[in-house]
One Martini backbone bead per residue (centre of mass of N, CA, C, O) as a GRO file, in nm:
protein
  114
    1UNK     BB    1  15.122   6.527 -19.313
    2UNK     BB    2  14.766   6.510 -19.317
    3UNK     BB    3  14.528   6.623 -19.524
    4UNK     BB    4  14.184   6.769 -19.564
    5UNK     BB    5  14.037   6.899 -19.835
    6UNK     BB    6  13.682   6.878 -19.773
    7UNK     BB    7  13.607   6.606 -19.872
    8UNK     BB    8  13.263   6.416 -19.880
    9UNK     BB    9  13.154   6.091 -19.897
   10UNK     BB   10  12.936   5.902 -19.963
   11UNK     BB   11  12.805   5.607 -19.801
   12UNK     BB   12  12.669   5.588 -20.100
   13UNK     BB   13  12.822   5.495 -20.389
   14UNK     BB   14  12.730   5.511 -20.682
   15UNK     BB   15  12.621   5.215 -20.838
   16UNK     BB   16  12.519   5.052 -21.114
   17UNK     BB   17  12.490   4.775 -21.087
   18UNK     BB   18  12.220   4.791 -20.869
   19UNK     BB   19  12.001   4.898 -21.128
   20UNK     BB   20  12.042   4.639 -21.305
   21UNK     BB   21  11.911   4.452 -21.089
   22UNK     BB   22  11.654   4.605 -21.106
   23UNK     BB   23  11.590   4.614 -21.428
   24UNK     BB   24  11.573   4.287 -21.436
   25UNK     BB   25  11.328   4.283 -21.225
   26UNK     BB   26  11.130   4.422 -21.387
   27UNK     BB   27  11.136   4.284 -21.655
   28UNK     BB   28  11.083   3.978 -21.503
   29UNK     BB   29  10.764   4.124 -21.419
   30UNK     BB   30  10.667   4.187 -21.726
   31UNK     BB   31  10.668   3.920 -21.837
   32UNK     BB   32  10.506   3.770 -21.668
   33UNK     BB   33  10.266   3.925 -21.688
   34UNK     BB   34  10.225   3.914 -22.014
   35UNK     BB   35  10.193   3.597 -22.026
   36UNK     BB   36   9.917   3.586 -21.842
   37UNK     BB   37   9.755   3.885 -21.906
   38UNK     BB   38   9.694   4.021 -21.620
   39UNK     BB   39   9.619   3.767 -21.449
   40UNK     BB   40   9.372   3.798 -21.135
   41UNK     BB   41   9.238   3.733 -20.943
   42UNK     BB   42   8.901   3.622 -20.867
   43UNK     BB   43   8.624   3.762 -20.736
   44UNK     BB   44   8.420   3.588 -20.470
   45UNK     BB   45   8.101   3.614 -20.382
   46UNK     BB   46   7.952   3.559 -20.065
   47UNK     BB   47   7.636   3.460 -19.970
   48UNK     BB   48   7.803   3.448 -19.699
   49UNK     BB   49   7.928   3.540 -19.389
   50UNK     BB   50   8.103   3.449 -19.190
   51UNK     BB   51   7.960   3.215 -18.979
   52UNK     BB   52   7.752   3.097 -19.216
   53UNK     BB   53   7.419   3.011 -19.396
   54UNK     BB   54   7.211   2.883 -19.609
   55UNK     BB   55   6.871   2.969 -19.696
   56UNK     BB   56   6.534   2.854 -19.792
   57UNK     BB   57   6.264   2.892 -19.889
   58UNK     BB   58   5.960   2.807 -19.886
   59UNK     BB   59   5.762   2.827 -20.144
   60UNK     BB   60   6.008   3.045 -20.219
   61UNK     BB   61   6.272   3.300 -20.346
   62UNK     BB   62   6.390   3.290 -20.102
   63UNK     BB   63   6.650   3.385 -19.859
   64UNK     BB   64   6.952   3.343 -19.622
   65UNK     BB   65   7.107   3.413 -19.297
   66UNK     BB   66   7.258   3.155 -19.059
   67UNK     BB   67   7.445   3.123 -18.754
   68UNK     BB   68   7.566   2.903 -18.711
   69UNK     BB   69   7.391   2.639 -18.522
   70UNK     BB   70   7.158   2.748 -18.622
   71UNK     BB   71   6.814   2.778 -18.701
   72UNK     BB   72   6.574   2.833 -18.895
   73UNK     BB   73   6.343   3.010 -19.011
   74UNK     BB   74   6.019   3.028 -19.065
   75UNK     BB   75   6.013   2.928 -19.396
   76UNK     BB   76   6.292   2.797 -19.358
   77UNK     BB   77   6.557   2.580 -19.532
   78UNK     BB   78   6.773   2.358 -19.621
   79UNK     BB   79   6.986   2.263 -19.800
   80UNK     BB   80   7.092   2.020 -19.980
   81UNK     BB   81   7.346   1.828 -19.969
   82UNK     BB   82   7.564   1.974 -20.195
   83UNK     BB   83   7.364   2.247 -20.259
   84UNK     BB   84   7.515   2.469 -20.166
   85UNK     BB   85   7.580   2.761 -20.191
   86UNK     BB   86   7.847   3.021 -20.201
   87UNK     BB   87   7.847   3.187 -20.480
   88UNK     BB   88   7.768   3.413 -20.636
   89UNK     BB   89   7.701   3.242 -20.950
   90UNK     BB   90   7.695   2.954 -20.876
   91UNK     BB   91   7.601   2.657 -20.992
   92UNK     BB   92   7.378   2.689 -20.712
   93UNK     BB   93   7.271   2.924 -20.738
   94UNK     BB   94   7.121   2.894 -21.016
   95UNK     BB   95   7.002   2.646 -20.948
   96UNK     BB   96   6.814   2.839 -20.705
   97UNK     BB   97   6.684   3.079 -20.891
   98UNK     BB   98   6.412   2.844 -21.006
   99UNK     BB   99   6.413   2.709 -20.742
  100UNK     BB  100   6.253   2.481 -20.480
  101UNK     BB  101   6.079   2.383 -20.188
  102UNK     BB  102   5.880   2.239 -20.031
  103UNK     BB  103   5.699   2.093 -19.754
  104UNK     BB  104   5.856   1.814 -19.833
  105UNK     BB  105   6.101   1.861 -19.981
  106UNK     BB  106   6.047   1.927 -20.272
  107UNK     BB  107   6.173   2.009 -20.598
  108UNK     BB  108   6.045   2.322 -20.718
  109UNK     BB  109   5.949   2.557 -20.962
  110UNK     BB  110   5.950   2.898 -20.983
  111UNK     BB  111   5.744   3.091 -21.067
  112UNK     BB  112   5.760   3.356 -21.297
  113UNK     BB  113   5.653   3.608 -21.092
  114UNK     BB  114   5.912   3.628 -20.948
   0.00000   0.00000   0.00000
């Protein structure tokens, strides 16, 4: 007849080889980060909320944004196609922060008082 001694093991017994595999996974997630530089996404503001367009002042240094679908409103109008600013300084955000349209259309530069 056997009898329990009273000893109990634990359901998960620890095991180095576990450890290993996990020091393994950690070292080659530091050399990653390492070889990269540490290098995140970078964040670009987007000069509108989604659903939304950029719109330009007419004969003035200012901007806004309009809901998809809708018309500019009066004294605004849009970007010319291909030159539409997408992120806050951008390629188009920065050549559109020294000029502008006139009532005609044509792109005119802005003077230095703004």
């Amino acid at each position: 007849m056997s009898t329990s001694r009273g000893i109990s093991r634990p359901t998960t017994a620890f095991r180095p080889g576990r450890f290993q595999a996990v020091g393994g996974a950690l070292a080659g997630t530091a050399a990653v980060v390492a070889l990269t530089g540490c290098a995140a996404p970078k964040y670009q503001e987007h000069v509108c909320s989604r659903g939304e367009y950029p719109v330009l002042q007419v004969n003035g240094p200012g901007g806004d944004c309009v809901a998809n679908g809708g018309e500019p409103p009066a004294g605004y109008t849009r970007y010319p196609e291909g030159e539409v600013p997408q992120q806050v300084n951008g390629k188009w955000d920065v050549y559109w922060s020294t000029r502008t349209l006139d009532e005609d259309g044509n792109v005119i530069d802005l003077p230095d008082v703004y």
